[in-house]
mmJSON file of the N, C-alpha and C atoms, coordinates in Angstrom:
{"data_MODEL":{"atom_site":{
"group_PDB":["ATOM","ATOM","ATOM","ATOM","ATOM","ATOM","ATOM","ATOM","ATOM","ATOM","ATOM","ATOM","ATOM","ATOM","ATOM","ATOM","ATOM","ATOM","ATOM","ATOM","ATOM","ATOM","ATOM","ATOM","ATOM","ATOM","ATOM","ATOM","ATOM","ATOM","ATOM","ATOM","ATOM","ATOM","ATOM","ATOM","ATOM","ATOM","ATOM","ATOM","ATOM","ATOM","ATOM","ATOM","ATOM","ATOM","ATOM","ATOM","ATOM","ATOM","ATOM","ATOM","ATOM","ATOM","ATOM","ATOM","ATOM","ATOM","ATOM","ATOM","ATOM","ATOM","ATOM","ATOM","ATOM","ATOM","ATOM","ATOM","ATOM","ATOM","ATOM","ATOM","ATOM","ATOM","ATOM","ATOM","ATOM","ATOM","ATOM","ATOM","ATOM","ATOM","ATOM","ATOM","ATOM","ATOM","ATOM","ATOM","ATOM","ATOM","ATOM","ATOM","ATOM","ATOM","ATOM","ATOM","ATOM","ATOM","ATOM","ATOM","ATOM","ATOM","ATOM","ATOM","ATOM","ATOM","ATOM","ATOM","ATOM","ATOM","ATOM","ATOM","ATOM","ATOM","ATOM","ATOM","ATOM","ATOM","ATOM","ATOM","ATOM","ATOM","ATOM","ATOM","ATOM","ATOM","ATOM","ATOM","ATOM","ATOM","ATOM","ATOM","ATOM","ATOM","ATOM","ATOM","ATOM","ATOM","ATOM","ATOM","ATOM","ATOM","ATOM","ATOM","ATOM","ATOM","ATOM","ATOM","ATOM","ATOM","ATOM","ATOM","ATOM","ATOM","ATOM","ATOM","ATOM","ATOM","ATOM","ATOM","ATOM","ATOM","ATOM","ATOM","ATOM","ATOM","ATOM","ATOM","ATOM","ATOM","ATOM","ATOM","ATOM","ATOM"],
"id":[1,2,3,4,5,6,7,8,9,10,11,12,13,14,15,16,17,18,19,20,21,22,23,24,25,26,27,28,29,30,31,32,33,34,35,36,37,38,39,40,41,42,43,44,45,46,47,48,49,50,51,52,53,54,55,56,57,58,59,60,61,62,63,64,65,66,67,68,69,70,71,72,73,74,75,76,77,78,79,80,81,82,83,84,85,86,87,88,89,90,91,92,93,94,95,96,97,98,99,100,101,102,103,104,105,106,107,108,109,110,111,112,113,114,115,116,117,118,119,120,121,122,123,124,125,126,127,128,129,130,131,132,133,134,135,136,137,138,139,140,141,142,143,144,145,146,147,148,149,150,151,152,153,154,155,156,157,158,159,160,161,162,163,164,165,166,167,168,169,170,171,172,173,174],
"type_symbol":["N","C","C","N","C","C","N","C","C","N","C","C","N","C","C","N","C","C","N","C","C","N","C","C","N","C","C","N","C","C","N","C","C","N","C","C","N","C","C","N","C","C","N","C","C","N","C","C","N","C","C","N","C","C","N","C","C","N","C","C","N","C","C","N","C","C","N","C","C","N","C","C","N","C","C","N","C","C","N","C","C","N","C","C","N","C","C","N","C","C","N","C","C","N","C","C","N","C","C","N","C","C","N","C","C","N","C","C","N","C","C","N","C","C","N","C","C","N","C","C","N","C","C","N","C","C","N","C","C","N","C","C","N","C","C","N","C","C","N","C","C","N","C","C","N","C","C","N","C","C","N","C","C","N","C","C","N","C","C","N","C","C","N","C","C","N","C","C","N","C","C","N","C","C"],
"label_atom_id":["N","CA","C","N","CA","C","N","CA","C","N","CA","C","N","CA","C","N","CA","C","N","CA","C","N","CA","C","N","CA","C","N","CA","C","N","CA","C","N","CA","C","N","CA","C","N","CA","C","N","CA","C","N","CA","C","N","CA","C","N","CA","C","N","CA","C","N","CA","C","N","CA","C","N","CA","C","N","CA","C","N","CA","C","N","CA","C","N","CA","C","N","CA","C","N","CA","C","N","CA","C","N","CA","C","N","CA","C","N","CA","C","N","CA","C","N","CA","C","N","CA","C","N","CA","C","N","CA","C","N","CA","C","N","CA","C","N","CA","C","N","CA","C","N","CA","C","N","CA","C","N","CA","C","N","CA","C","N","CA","C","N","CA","C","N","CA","C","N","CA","C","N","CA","C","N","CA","C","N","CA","C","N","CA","C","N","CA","C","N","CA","C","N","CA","C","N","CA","C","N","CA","C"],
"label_alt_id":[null,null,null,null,null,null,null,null,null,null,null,null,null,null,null,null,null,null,null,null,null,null,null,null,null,null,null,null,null,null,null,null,null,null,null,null,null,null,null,null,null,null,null,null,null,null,null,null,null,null,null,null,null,null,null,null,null,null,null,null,null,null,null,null,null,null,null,null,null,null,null,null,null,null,null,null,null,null,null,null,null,null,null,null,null,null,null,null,null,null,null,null,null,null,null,null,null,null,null,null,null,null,null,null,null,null,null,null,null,null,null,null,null,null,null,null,null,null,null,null,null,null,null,null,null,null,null,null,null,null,null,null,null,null,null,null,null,null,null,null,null,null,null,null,null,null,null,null,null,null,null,null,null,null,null,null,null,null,null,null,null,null,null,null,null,null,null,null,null,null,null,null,null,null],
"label_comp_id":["UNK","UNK","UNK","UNK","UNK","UNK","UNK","UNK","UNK","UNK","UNK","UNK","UNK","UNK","UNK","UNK","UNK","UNK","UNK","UNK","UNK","UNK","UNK","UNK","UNK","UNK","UNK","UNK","UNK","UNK","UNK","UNK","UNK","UNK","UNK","UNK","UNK","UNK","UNK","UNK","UNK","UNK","UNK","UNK","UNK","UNK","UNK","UNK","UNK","UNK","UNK","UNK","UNK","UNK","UNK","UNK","UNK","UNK","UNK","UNK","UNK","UNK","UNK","UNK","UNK","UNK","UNK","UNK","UNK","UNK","UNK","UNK","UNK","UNK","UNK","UNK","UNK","UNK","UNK","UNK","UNK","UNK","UNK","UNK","UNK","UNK","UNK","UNK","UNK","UNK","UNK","UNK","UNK","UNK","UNK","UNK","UNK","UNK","UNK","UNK","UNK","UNK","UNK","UNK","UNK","UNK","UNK","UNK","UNK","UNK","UNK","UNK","UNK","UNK","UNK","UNK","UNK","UNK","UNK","UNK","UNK","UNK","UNK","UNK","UNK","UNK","UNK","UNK","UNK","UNK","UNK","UNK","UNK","UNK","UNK","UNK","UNK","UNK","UNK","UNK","UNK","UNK","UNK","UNK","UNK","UNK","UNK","UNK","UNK","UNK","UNK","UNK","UNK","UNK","UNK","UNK","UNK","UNK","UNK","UNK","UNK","UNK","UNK","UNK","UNK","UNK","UNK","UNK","UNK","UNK","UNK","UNK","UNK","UNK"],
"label_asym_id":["A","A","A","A","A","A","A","A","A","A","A","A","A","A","A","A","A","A","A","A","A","A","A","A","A","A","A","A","A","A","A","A","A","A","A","A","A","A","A","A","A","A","A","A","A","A","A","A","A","A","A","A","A","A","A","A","A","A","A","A","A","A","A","A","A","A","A","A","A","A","A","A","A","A","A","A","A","A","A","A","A","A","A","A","A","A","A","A","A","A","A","A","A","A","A","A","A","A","A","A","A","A","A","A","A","A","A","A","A","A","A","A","A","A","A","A","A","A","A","A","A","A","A","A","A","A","A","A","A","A","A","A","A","A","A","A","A","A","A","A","A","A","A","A","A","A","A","A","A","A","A","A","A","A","A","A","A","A","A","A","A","A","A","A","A","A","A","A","A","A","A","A","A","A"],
"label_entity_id":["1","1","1","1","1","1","1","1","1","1","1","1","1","1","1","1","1","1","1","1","1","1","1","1","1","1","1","1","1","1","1","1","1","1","1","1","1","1","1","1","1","1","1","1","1","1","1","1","1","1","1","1","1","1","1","1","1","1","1","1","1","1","1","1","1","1","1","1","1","1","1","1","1","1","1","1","1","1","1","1","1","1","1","1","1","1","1","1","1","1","1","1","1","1","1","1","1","1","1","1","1","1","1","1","1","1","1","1","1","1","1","1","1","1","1","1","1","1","1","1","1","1","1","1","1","1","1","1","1","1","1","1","1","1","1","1","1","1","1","1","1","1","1","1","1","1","1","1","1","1","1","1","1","1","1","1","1","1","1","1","1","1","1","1","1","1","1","1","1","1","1","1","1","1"],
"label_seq_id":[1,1,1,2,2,2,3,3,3,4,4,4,5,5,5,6,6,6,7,7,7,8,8,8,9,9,9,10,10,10,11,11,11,12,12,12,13,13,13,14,14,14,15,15,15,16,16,16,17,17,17,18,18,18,19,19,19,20,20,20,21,21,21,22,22,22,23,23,23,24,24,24,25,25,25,26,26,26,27,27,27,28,28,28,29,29,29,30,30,30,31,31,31,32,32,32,33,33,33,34,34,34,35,35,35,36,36,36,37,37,37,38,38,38,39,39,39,40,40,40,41,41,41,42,42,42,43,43,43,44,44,44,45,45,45,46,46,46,47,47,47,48,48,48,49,49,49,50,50,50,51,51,51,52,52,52,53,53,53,54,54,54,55,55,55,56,56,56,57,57,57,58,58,58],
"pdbx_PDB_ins_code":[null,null,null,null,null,null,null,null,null,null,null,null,null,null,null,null,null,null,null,null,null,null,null,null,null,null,null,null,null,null,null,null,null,null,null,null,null,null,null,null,null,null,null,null,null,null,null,null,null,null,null,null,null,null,null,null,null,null,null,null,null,null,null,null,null,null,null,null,null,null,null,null,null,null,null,null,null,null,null,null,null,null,null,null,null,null,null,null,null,null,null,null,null,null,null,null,null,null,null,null,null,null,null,null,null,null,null,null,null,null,null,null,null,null,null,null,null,null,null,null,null,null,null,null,null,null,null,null,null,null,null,null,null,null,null,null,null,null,null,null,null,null,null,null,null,null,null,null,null,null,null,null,null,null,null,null,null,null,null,null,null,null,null,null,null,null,null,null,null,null,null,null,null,null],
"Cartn_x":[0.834,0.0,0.876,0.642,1.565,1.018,1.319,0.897,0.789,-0.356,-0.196,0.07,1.137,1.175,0.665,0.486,-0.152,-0.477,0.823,0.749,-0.564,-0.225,-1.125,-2.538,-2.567,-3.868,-4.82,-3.649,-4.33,-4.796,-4.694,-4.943,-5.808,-6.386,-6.915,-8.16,-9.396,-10.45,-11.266,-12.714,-14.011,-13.979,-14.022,-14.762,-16.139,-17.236,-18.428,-18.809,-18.171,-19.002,-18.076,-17.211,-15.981,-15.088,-15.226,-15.117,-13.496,-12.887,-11.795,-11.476,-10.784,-10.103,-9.671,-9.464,-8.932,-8.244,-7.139,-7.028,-7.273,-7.674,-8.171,-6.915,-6.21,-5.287,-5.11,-5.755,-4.92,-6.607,-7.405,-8.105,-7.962,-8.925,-9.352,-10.343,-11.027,-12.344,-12.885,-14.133,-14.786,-15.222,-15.25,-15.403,-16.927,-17.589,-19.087,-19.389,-20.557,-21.625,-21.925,-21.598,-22.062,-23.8,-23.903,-25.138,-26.247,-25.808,-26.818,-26.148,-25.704,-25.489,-24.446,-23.525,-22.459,-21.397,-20.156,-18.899,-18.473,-17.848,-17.221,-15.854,-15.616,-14.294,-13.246,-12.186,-11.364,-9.931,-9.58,-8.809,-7.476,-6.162,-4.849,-3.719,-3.876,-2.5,-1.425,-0.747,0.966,0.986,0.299,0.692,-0.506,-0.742,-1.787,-3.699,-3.473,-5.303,-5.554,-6.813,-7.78,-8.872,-9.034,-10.303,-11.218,-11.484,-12.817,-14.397,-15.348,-16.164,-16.764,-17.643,-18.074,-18.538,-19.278,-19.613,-18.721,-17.536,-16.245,-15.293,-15.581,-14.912,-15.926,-17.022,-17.887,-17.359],
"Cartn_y":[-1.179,0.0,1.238,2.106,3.709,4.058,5.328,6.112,7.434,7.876,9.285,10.364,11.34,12.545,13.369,14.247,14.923,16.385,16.338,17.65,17.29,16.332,15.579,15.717,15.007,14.946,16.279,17.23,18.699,19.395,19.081,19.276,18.518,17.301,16.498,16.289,16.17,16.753,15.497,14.529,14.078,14.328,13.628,14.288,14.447,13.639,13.711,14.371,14.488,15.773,17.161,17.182,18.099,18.317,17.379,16.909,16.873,17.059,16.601,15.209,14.23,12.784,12.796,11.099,11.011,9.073,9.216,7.653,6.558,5.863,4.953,3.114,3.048,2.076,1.916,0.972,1.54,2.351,3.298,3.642,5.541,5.959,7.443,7.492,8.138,8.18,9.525,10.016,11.221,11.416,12.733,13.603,13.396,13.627,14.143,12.528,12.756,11.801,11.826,10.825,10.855,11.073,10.395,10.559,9.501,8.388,7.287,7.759,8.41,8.627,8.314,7.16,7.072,7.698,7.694,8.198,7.219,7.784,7.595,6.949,6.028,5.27,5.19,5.665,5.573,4.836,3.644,3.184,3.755,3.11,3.829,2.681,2.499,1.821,2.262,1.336,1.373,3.201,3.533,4.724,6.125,5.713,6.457,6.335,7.93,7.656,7.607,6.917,6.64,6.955,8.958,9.356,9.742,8.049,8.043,8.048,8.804,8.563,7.299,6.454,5.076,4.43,5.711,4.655,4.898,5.398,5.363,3.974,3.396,2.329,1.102,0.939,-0.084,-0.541],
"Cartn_z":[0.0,0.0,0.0,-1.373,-0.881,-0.317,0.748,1.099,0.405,0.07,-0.582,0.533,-0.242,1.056,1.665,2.543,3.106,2.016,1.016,-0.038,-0.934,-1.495,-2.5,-2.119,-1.097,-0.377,-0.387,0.215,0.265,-1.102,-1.869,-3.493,-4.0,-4.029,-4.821,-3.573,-4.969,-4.262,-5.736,-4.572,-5.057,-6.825,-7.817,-8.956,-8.787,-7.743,-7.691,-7.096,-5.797,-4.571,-4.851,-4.897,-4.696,-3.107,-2.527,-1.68,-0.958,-0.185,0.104,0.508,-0.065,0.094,1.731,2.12,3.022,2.895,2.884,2.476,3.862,3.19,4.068,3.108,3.874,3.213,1.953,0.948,-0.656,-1.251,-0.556,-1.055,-0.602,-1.526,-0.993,-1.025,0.274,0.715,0.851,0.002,0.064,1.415,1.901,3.328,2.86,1.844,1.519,1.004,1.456,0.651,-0.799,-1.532,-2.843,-3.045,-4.573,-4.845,-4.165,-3.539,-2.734,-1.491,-0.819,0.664,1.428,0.328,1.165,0.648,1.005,0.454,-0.247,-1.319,-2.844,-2.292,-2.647,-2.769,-4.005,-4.192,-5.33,-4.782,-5.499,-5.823,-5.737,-4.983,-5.388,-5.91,-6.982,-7.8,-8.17,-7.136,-7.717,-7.371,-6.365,-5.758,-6.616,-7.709,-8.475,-7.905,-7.452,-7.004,-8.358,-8.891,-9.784,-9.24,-9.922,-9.669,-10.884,-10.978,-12.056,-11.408,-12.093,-11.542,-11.623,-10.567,-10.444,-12.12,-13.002,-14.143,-14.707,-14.969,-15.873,-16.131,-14.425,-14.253,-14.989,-15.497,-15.753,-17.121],
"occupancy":[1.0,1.0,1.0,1.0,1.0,1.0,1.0,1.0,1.0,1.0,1.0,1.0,1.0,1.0,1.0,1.0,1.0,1.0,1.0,1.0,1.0,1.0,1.0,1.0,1.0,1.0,1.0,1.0,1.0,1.0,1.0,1.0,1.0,1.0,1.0,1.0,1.0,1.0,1.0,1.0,1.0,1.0,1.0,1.0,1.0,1.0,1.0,1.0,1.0,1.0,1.0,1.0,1.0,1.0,1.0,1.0,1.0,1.0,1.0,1.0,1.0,1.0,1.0,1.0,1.0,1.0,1.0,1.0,1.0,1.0,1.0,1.0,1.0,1.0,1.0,1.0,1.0,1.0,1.0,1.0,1.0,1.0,1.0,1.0,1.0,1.0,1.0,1.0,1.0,1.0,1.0,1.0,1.0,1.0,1.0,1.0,1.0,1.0,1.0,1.0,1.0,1.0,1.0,1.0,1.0,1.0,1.0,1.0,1.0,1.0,1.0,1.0,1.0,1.0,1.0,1.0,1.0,1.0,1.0,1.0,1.0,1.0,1.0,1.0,1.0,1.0,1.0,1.0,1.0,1.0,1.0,1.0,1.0,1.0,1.0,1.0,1.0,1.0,1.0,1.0,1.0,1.0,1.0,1.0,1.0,1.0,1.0,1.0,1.0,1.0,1.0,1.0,1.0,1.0,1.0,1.0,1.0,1.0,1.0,1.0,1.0,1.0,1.0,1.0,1.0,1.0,1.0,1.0,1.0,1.0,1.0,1.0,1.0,1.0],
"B_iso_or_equiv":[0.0,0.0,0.0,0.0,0.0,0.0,0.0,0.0,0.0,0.0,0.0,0.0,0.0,0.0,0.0,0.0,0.0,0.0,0.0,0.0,0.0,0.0,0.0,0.0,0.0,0.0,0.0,0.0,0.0,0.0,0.0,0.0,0.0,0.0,0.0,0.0,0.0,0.0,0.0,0.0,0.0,0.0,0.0,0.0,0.0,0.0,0.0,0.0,0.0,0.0,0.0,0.0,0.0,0.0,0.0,0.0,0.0,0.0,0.0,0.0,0.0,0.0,0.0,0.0,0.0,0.0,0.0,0.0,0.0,0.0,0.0,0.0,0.0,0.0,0.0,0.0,0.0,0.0,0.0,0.0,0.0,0.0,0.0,0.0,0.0,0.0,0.0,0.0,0.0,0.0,0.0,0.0,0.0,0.0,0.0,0.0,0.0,0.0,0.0,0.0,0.0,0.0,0.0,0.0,0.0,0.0,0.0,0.0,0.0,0.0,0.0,0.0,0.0,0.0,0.0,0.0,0.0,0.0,0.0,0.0,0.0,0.0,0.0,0.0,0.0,0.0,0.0,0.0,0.0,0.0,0.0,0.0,0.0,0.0,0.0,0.0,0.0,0.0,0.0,0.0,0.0,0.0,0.0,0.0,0.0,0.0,0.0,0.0,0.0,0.0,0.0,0.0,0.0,0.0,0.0,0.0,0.0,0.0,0.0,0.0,0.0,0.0,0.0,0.0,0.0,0.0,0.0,0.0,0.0,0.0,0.0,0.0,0.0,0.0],
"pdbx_formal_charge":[null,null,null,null,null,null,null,null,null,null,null,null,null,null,null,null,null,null,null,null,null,null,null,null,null,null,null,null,null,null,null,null,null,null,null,null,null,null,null,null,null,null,null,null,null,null,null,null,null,null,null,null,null,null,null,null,null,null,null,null,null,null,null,null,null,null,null,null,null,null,null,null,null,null,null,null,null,null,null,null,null,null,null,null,null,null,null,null,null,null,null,null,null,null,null,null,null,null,null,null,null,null,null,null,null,null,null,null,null,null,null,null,null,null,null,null,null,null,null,null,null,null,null,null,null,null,null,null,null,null,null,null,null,null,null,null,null,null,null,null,null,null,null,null,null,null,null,null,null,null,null,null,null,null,null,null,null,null,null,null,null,null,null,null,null,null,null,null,null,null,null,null,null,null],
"auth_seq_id":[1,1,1,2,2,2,3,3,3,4,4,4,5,5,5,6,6,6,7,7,7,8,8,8,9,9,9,10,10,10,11,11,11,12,12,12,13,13,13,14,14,14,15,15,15,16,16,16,17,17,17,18,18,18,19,19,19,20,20,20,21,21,21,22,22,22,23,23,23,24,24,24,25,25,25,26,26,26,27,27,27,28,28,28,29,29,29,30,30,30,31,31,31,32,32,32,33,33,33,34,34,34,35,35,35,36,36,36,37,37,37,38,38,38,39,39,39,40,40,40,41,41,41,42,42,42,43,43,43,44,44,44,45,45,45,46,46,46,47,47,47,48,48,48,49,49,49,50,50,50,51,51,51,52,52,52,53,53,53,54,54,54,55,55,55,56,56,56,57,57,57,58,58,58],
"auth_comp_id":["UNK","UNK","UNK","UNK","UNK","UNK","UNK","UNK","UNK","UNK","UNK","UNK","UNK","UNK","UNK","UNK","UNK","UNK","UNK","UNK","UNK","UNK","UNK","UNK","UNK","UNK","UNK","UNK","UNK","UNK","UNK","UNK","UNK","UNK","UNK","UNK","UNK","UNK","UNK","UNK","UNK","UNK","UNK","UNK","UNK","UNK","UNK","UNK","UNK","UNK","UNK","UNK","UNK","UNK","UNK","UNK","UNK","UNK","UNK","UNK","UNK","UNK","UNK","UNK","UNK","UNK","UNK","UNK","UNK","UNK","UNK","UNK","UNK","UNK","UNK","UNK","UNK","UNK","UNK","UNK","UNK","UNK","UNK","UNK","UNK","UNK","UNK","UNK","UNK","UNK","UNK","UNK","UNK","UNK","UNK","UNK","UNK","UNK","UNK","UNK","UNK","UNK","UNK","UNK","UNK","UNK","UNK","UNK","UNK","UNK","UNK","UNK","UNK","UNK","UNK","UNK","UNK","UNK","UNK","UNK","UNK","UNK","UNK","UNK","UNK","UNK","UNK","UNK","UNK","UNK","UNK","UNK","UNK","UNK","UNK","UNK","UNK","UNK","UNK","UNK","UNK","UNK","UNK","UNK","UNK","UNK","UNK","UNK","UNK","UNK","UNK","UNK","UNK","UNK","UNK","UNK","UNK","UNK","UNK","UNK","UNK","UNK","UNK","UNK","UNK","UNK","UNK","UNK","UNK","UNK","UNK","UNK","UNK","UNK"],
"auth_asym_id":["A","A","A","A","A","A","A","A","A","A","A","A","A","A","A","A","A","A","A","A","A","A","A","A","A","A","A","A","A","A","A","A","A","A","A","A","A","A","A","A","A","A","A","A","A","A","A","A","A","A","A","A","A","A","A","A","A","A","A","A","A","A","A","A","A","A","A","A","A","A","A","A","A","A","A","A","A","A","A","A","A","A","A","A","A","A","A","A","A","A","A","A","A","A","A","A","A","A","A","A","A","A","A","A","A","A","A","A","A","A","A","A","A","A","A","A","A","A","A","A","A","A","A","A","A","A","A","A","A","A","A","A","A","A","A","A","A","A","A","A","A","A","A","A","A","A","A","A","A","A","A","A","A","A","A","A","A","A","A","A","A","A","A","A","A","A","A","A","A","A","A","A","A","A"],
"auth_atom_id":["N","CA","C","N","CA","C","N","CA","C","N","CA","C","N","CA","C","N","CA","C","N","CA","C","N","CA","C","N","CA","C","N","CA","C","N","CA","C","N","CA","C","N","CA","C","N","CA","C","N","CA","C","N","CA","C","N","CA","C","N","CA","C","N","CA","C","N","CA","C","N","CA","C","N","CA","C","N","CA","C","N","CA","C","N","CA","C","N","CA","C","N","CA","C","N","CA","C","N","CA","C","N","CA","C","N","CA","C","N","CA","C","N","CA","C","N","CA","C","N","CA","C","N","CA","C","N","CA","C","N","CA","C","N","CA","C","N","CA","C","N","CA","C","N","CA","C","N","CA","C","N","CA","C","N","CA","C","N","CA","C","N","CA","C","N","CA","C","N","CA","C","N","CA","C","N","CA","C","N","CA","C","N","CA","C","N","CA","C","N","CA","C","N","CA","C","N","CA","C","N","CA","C"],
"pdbx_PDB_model_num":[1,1,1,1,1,1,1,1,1,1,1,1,1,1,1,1,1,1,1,1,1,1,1,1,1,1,1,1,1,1,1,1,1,1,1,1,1,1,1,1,1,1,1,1,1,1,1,1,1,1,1,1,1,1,1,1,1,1,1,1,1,1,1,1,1,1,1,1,1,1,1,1,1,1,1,1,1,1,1,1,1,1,1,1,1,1,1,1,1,1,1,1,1,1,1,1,1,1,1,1,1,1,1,1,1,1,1,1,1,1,1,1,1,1,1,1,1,1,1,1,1,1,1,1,1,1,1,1,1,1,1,1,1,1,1,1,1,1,1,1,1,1,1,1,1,1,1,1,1,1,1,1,1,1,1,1,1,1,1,1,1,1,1,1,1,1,1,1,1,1,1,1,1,1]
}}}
């Protein structure tokens, strides 16, 4: 699992809510509630957040 940095972090923001991230082990987790109520989960590979929105990935 990378850790993304605290710089990074402070910059990169929800494509759905606009939201500020918070990683949660190899993921980033929206502060805001998406569109069904919960927070938006994005993926971090090989150190890269992947902030697609949910139907991008289908």
């Amino acid at each position: 699992m990378a850790k993304i940095s605290d710089e990074l972090l402070s910059v990169l923001r929800c494509p759905v809510t606009g939201s500020t991230l918070v990683q949660e082990g190899a993921e980033l987790v929206s502060t805001q509630p998406g569109p069904d109520g919960k927070p938006l989960r994005y993926s971090v590979e090989e150190g890269i957040p992947l902030l697609l929105r949910p139907e991008q990935l289908a």
